[in-house]
N, C-alpha and C positions, 0 to 999 in steps of 0.2 A: 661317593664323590660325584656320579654321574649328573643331578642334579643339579645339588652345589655350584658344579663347572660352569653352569649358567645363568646363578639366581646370585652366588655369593658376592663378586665384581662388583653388584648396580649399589649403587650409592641413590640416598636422596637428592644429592646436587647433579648427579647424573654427570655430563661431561665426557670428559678421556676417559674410557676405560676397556682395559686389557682385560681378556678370558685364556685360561691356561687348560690344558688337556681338551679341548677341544676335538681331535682327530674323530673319537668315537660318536660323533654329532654328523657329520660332514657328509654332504650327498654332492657327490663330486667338486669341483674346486668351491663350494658356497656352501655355509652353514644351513642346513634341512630347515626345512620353511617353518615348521610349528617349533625349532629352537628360535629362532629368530624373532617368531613370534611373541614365544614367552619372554622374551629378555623385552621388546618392546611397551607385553603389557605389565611386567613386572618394573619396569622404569615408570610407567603412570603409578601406579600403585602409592610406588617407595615415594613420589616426589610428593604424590597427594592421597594421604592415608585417609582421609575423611571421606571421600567417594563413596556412593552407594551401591548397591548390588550394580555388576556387570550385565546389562542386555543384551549387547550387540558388539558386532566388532567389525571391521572392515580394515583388510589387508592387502597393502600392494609390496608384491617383494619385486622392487626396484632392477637389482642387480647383484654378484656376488658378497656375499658379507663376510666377512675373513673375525680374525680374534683381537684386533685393534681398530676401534670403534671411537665413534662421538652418541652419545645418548642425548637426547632433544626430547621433551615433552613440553606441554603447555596446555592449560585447561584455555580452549574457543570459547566456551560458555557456562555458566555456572546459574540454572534457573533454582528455581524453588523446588521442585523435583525432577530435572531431569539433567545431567553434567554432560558435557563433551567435551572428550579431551584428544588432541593430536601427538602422538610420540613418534620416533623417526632413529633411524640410525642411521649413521653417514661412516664411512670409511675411506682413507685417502681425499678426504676434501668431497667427498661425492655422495648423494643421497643411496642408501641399498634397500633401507626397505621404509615402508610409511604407513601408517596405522591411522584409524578413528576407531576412537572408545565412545561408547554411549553405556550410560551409567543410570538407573533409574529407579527411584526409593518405590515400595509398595504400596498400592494405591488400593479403594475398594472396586473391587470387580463392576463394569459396565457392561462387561460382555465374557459370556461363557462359552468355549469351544474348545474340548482338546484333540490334541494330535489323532488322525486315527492310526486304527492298531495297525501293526505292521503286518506287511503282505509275504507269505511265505517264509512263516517262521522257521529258525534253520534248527531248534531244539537249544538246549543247553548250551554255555560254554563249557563245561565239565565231560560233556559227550563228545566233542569236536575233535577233529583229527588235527594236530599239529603241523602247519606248514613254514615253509621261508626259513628253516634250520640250516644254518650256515653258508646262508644265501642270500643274496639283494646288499641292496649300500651299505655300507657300516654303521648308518644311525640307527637300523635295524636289526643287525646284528648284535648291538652292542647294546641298546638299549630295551626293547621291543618282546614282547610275545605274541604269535600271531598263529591262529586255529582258523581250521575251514572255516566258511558258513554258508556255502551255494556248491552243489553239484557239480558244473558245466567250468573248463578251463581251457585253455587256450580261443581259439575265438569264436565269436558265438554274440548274443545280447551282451551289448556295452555297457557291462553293469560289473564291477567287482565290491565281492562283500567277504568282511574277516572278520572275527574275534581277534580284538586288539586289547593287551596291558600291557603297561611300564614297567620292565623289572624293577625300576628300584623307584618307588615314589612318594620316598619316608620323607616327610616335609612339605610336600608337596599339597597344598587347598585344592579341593575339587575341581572348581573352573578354570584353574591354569593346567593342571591336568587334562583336562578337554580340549583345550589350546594348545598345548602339546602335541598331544594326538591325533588332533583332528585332521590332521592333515599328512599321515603317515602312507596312504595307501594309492597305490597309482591310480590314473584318471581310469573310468570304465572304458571312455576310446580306446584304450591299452588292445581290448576284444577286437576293435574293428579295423586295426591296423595290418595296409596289407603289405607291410614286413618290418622290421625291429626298427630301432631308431629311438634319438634322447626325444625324452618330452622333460617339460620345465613351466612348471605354476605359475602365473603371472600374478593372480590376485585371489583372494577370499574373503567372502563376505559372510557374516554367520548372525543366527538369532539364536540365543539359548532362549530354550521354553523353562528351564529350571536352574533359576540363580542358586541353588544347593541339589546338585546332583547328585545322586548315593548311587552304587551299583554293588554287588558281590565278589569279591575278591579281586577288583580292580578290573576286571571284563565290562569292556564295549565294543556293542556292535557296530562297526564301521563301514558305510556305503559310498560308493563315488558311481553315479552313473551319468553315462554321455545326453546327454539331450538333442545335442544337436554339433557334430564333427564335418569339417568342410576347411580347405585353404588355408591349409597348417594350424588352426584349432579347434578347441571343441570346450562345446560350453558342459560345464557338468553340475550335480546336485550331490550335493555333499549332506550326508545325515548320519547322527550318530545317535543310539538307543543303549539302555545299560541289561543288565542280564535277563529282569522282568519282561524285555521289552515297552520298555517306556521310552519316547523318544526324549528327548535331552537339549540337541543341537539341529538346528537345522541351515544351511548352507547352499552356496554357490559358490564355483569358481570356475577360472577362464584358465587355459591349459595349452603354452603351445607343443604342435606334435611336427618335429622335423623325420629326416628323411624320408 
């Protein structure tokens, strides 16, 4: 049902709609940012099932989003190969979070470059030591598995990296699984902070390099590192690779950091 709780609700006409069991989702008073996401992009979806492969995505979480919602989408533009679509949820009358989909059929290659290979491979997910066991927010507790994959913890280089899977992701397509995910793991500024204190995602922006992502036994490798932390933010790089090390996803997001 953990899924369900957030995919079953969306209707094609989108509109009023209520989610129940909720709680195990929640990162403090506001639904965790990759649910929110997914409900977003699973309202483009549902309202427009002809859409081609997902490219891109661009997320602003507004403000808190609760379990009584308004679902908004709208395709901007509809070319010959390439769709943009805007979805939005609104709660209490008021925007919470707002999305752009870019949507884009396959084309013959112009240009050949892939991802390079990743730096400092951490070995296997299967070798990994199991962390965050009955600890961190509840979306993580309740949903979540998460293994070492870097040495170095508490603070140090602004870089946190994890073996991330969904316990339960029967139903669940590839790329919304990503979307999900992607955004599970605290900012790298997390390291350079010098004392605790909330931080809170503002936006995310992402390019899948692979509109059919495959990985082993639901294991992805999950990165957020600082780029640059200064005057209560910090910009970060958001990358996700599957058990081969193949990158997948690649990303940015803005992160604010209080006390």
């Amino acid at each position: 049902m953990s899924i369900a709780s957030l995919t079953d609700p969306i209707t094609p006409d989108g509109g009023n709609t209520r989610f129940e069991n909720l709680d195990h989702w929640m990162q403090g008073r506001t639904l965790y940012g990759g649910a929110s996401a997914l409900i977003a992009y699973t309202a483009a979806l549902r309202a427009f099932p002809d859409l081609p492969p997902l490219r891109a995505g661009q997320v602003a979480f507004v403000a808190p989003t609760g379990p009584e919602v308004e679902l908004r989408r709208e395709i901007v533009r509809q070319g010959r190969n390439v769709a943009q679509v805007r979805s939005e949820i609104w709660c209490e009358g008021k925007c919470t979070l707002t999305a752009f989909w870019l949507f884009g059929t396959q084309r013959e290659a112009n240009a050949q470059h892939p991802a390079a290979q990743i730096a400092d491979w951490p070995g296997p997910p299967e070798d990994a030591p199991v962390t965050m066991t009955d600890k961190g927010p509840a979306f993580i507790q309740n949903n979540f598995e998460l293994r070492k994959a870097q040495d170095i913890s508490g603070p140090g280089e602004p870089v946190v990296r994890r073996w991330a899977r969904l316990a339960d992701r029967e139903g669940l397509d590839p790329v919304s699984e990503l979307i999900l995910l992607g955004d599970v793991l605290p900012p790298g500024a997390m390291r350079a902070m010098q004392r605790k204190g909330p931080i809170s995602s503002i936006n995310w922006s992402f390019n899948l390099l692979d509109t059919a992502p495959t990985t082993r036994d639901g294991w992805w490798l999950s990165e957020n590192a600082s780029q640059h932390a200064g005057g209560g933010y910090s910009s970060e790089r958001l990358r996700l690779w599957n058990a081969d090390g193949q990158q997948v996803l690649d990303g940015m997001q803005s992160v604010a950091i209080f006390g």
